[in-house]
N, C-alpha and C positions, 0 to 999 in steps of 0.2 A: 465821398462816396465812390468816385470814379476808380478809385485804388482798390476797395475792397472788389468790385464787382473785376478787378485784372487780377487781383489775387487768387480768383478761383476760377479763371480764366472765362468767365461769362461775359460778355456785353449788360447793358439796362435792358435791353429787349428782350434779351433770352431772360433775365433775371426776374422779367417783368411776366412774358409767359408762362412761366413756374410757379411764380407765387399766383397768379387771378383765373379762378379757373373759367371753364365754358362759357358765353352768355349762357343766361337763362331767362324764358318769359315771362317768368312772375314780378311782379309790379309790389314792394315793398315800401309804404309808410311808417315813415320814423318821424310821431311827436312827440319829442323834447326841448323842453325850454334849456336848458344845462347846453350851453353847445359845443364842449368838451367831449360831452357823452354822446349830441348828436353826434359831430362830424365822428367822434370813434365805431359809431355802428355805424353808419354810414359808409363808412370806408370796408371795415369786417363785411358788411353784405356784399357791398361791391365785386370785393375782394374772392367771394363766393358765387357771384357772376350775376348776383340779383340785379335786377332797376329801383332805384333809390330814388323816393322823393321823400324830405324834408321839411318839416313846419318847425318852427319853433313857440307856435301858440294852439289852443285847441281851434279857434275861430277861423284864424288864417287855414288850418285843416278843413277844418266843414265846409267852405269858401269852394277848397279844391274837389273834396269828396264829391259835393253835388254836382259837381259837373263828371267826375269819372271816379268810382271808387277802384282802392288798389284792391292787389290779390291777398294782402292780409296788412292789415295795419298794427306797429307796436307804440307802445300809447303809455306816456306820462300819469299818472292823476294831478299831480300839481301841475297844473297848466295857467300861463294866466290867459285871461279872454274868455276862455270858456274849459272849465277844469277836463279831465279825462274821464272821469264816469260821465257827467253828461256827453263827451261826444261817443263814448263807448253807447250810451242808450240811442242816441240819434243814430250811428252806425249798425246796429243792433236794430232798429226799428226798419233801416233800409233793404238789409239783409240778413236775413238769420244763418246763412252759410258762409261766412267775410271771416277769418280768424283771426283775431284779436287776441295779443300778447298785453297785459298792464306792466312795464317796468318802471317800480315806483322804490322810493323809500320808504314807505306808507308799509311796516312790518307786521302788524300786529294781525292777531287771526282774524279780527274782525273787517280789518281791513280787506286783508286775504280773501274772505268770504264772500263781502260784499261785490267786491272785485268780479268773482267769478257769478254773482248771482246777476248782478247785472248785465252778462253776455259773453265775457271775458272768456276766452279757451284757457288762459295759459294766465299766471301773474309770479314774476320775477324779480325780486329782491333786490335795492342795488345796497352795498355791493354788489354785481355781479360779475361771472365769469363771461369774453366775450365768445369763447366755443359752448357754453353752456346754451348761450342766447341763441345763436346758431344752428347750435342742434334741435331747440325747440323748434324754432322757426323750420328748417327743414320736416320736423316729424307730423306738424300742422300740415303745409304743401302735401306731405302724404298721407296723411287722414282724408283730404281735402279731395284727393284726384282720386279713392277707393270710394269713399261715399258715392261721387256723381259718375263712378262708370257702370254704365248699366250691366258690364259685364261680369261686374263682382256681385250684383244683386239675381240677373240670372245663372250664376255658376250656383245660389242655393234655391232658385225656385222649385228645380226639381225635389227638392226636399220636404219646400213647406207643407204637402201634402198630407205627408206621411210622418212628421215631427214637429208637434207644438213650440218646438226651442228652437227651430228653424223658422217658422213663420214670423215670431218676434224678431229674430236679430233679420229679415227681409223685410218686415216694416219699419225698422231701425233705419235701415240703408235706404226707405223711402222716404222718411224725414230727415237725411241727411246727417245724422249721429253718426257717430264715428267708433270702432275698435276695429281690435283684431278679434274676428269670428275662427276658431277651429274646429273644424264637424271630421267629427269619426263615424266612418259611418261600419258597418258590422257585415261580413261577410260571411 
């Protein structure tokens, strides 16, 4: 390794600041019993400046959840100890604002469905791609920080008044639902 990183005249340290970006304070759980796939996301979060904690069983999860849940937990369904829908429902029960990714092999629509019907924001196929996984996970974080700023819910109060389609998507943002709202408004 030490040759390639003289070949393009970098040290490990610059090589190393290049590739990992910013800290960042989001708190990211990764439960996978597979630990090839854990330590792989694992490392891609890291690598994206997140805080990584690791289970490799649902129980050993819940164990630590109870005492601090993370900023969004990605979640196995084959888990042993205790599978991933149930700790998706216990996590689910503790918070309804927690965003939760399913990455399972578990393909089928019903799967899929259930997946989300039980609290799931996100459910990701594996195969999967590890910038796909990334990106969702970023796009949660910013679902996440738009719903709880009151700034984004007061930038359409002045509407609700005057537009029934405003008042819904400001009650939206008061149950902590998530899109992208665009108001035209008519001059």
């Amino acid at each position: 390794m030490a040759k390639v990183w003289r070949v393009f005249g970098l040290s490990a340290a610059a090589w190393h600041s290049a590739l990992v970006k910013e800290p960042r304070s989001e708190l990211v759980a990764v439960v996978e019993d597979e630990k090839n796939i854990r330590e792989t996301v694992v490392f891609a979060l890291k690598r994206e400046g997140y805080r990584v904690n690791s289970y490799a069983d649902g129980a050993e999860a819940w164990n630590a959840f109870r005492q601090q849940l993370p900023d969004l937990a990605v979640l196995d369904i084959l888990l042993p100890r205790m599978d991933g829908r149930e700790l998706c429902r216990k996590l689910r029960a503790r918070s309804e604002t927690l965003p939760i990714i399913f990455l399972t092999s578990k393909d089928e629509e019903l799967d899929r469905v259930l997946g989300l019907e039980l609290g799931a924001d996100d459910y990701l196929c594996k195969p999967f791609a590890m910038r796909e996984l990334v990106a969702r996970i970023k796009v949660l974080f910013r679902r996440a920080s738009l719903s709880g700023d009151p700034a984004a819910r007061d930038a359409f109060a002045h509407l609700a008044d005057k537009d029934p389609l405003a008042r819904f998507h400001v009650d939206r943002l008061d149950r902590h639902e998530t899109g992208t709202l665009v108001v035209m408004e008519e001059k």
